[in-house]
N, C-alpha and C positions, 0 to 999 in steps of 0.2 A: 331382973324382970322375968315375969313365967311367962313360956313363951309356948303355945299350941303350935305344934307341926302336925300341918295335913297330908300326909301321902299319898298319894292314890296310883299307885301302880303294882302290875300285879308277879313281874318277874324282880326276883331279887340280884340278876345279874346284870340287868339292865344299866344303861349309864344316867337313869333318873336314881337306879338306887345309890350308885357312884357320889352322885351329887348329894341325895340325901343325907347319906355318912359323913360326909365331908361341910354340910350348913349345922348337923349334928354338934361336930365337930368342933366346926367354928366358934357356933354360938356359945357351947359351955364353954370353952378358952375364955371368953369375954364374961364368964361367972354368972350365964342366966340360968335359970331352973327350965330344964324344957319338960315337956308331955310329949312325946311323942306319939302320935296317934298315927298307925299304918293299916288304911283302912280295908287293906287283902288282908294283912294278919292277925287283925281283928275281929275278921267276915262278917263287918259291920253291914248290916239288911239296907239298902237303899231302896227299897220299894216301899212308897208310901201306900201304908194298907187301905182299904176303905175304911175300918172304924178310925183310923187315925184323920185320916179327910174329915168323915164326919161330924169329929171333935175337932176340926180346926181350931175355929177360931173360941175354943172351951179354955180357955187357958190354964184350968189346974188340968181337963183332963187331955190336955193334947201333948203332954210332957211325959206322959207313962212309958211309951214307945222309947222314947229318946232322954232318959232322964238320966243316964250316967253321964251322955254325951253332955245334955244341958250343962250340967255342974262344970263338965269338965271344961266350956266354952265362957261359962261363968266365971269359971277361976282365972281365966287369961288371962296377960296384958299387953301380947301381943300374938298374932298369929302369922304363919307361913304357911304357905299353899306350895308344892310339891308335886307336882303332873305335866303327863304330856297331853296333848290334843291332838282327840281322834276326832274323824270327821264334821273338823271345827267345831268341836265342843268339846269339856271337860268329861272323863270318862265317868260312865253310868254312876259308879260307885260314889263317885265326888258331888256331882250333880245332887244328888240323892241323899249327902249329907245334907245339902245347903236344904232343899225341902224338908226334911225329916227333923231337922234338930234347928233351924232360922224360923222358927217360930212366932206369932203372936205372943207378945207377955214373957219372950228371951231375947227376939234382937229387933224387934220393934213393937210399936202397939196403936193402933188407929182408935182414935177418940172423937166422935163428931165428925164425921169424913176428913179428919187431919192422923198425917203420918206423923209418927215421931222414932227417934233411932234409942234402940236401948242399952244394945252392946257399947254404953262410953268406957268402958272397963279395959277394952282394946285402943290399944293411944297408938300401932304402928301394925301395918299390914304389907307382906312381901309374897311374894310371887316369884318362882322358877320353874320356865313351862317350857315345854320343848314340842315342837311343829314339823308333821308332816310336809305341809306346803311351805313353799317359798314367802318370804316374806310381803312381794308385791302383789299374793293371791291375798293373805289373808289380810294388808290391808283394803284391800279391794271390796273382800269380807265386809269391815270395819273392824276387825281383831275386837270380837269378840269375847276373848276370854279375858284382853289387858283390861276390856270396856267395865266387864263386871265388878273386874280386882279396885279397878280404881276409882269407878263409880260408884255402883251398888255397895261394895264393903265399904267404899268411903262414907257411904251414906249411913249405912245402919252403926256403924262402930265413931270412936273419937280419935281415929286417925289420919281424917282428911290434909289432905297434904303431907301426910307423915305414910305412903303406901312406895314400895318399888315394885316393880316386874321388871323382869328380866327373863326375855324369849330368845330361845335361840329355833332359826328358823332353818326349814329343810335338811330339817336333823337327818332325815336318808342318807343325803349327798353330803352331809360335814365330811371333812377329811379327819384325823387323828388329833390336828394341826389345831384347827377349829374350836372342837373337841375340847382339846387341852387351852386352848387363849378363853372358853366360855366358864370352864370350870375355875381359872382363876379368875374372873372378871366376877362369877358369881361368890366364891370366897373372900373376895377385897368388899365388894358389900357385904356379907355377914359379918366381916371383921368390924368394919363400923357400926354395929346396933348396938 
């Protein structure tokens, strides 16, 4: 399976990059073809320009901005999302993807005020995000970031019911302990895809 990884963090000693190496890792073991897409080392542009707005909803011409990214979300058959959460949302960068390249006429398309999902080419969706706050804040929230992975991508992609996340929460205060029980927790799920 070709599998899109989205990373969005911007230190590479970080223990999200830990992790990234290591679902890296996994995944090829398991014989998929990955993309790795790391959106700091590709200083992928997250701001959506005004002539890009203005061409929204132009469908050949709203792809120019974002057309390597297109193809290469086209090519998928599965995607992983890769980030931590800063002030309860997914950092600017990642954010920014989802505007810039989740397009009209790439991962949905509205016909007669009906939505329809485009991305069916995506059959499984994962998520490993790591949180500032405690878990009881961000449900409190409504955990927003698991909302979007398992709703919103459930929607526009053909992975419904085929989506995990996997948060680990109050990443400050983890111990080492923590730390290491999350990283193999998130490992035993890669090893199954």
């Amino acid at each position: 399976m070709r599998i899109l990884v989205l990373f969005a963090h911007p230190l590479e000693t970080s223990f999200l990059a830990t992790l990234h190496t290591g679902i890296i890792e996994t995944l090829r073991l398991r014989q998929h073809e990955i993309d790795d897409l790391d959106l700091y080392a590709e200083n992928f542009n997250p701001v959506m320009s005004r002539q890009t707005y203005a061409n929204y909803l132009d469908i050949v011409a709203n792809r120019t901005q974002a057309a390597p990214y297109v193809e290469r979300l086209l090519a998928a058959e599965a995607m992983v999302l890769i980030s931590p959460v800063w002030h309860d949302g997914f950092p600017a960068i990642l954010k920014g993807f989802f505007d810039c390249v989740f397009l009209p006429g790439v991962s949905f398309k509205i016909e007669k005020g009906r939505y329809s999902p485009m991305l069916l080419n995506i059959k499984r969706v994962g998520a490993v995000c790591t949180y500032g706050a405690k878990r009881s804040h961000t449900i409190a929230m409504g955990d927003p970031q698991r909302r979007f992975v398992k709703g919103n991508l459930g929607v526009q992609t053909s992975a419904a019911g085929r989506s995990d996340f996997i948060g680990l929460y109050d990443m400050d205060g983890a111990t080492p302990q923590q730390r290491a029980h999350y990283l193999t927790r998130v490992t035993r799920a890669f090893s199954m895809w």
